[in-house]
Legacy VTK file of the C-alpha trace (Angstrom):
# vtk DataFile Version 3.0
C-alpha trace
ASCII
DATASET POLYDATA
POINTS 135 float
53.826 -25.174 12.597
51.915 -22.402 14.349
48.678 -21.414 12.888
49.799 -17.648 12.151
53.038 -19.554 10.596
50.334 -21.840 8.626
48.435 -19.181 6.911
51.776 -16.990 5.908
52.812 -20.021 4.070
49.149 -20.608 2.775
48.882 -17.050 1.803
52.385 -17.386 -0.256
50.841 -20.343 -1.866
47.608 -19.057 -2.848
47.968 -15.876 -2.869
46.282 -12.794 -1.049
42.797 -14.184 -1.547
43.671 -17.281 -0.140
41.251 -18.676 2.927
40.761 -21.809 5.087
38.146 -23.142 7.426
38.778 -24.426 10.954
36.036 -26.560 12.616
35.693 -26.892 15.957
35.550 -30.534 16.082
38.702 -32.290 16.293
39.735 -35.284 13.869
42.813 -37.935 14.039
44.124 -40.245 11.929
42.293 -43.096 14.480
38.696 -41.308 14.060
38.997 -41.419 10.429
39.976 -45.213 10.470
37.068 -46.317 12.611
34.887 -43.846 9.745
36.110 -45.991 7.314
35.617 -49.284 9.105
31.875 -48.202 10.245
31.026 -47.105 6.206
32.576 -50.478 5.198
30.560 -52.392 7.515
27.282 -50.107 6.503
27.719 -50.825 2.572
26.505 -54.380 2.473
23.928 -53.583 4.397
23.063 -50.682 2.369
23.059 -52.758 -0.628
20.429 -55.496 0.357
18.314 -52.659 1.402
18.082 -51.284 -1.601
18.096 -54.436 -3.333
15.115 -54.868 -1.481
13.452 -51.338 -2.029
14.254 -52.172 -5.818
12.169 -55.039 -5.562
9.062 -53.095 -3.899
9.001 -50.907 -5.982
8.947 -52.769 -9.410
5.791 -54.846 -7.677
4.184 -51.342 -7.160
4.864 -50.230 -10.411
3.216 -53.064 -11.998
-0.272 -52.418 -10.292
-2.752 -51.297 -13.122
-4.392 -48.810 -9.725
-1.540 -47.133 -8.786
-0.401 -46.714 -12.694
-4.039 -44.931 -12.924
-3.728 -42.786 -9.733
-0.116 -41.866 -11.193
-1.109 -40.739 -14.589
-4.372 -38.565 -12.845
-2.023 -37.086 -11.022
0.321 -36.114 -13.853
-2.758 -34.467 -15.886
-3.826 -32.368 -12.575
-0.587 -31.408 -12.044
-0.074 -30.127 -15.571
-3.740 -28.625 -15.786
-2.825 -26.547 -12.309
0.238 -25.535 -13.414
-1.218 -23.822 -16.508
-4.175 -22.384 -14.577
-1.433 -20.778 -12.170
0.773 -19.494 -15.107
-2.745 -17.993 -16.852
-3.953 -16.468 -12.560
-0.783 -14.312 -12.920
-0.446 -13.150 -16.685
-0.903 -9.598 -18.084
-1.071 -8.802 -21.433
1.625 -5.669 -20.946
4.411 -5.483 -18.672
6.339 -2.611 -17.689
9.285 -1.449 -15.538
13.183 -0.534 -16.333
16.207 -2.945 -17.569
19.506 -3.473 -16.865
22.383 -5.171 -18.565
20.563 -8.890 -17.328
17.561 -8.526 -16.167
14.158 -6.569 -16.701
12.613 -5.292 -13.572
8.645 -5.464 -13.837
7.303 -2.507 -11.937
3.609 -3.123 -13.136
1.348 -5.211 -15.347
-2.017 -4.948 -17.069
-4.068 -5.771 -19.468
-4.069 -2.726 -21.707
-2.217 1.164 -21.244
-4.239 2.513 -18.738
-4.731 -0.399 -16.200
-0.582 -0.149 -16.044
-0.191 3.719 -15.591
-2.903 3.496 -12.951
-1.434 0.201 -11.130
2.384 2.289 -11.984
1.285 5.234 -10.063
-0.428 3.622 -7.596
2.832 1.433 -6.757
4.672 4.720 -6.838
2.082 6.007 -4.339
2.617 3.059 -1.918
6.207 2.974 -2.219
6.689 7.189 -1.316
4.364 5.948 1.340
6.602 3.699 2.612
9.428 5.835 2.291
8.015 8.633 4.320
7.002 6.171 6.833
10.540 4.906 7.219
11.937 8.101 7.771
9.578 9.217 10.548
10.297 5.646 12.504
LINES 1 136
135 0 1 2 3 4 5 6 7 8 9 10 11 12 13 14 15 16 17 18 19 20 21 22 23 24 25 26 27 28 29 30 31 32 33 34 35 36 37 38 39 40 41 42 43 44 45 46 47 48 49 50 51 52 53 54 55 56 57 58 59 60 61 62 63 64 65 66 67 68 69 70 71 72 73 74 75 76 77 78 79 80 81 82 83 84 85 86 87 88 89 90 91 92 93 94 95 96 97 98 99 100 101 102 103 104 105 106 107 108 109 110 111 112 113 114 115 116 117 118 119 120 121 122 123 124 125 126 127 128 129 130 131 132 133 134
């Protein structure tokens, strides 16, 4: 079957959206069998290894040190994750909606902080605007 012959019948299969992929690299019915044989041959091996990594790791799980270093780590993590969340909050948001999403066009702490930052950023952005059409 030609390829043009191929997609007519794929297309009267699937329908009019219908689509394939062709890769560049060629396969056979031989390539895939010595796949198959090569993953076979990999498995066992695959499983001691992790066997072994299994092992390791319950040893370094049991150290009383790296339990400390772990649960340090947890706190700073959770401490810097609120002091990010707290760097970027405003107590008013504003900008337009639509059916999904709300689209934050500025943010402040009380009415006039946002109208100033909202007509700055509609300062910048005619800015930006203009400069685009003179390029």
């Amino acid at each position: 079957m030609t390829p043009k012959e191929g997609i007519a019948k794929l297309r009267g299969l699937l329908g009019p959206s219908a689509g394939h992929r062709e890769y560049k690299f060629r396969s056979s019915p031989e390539f895939r069998a010595a796949a198959i044989a090569e993953r076979d041959r990999l498995g066992p091996l695959l499983a001691d290894a992790n066997a072994a990594l299994d092992q390791r790791r319950r040893e370094l799980l049991a150290d009383p040190e790296y339990q400390r270093l772990k649960a340090e780590t947890v706190e700073l993590r959770k401490a810097i994750a609120q002091a990010r969340g707290d760097s970027v909050f405003y107590r008013l948001s504003v900008g337009t909606h639509d059916s999904m999403f709300f689209h934050v066009e500025a943010r402040g702490d009380n009415w006039a902080d946002v109208i100033q930052n909202l007509e700055a950023k509609r300062e910048r952005d005619r800015q930006e605007r203009e400069a685009r059409s003179h390029a």
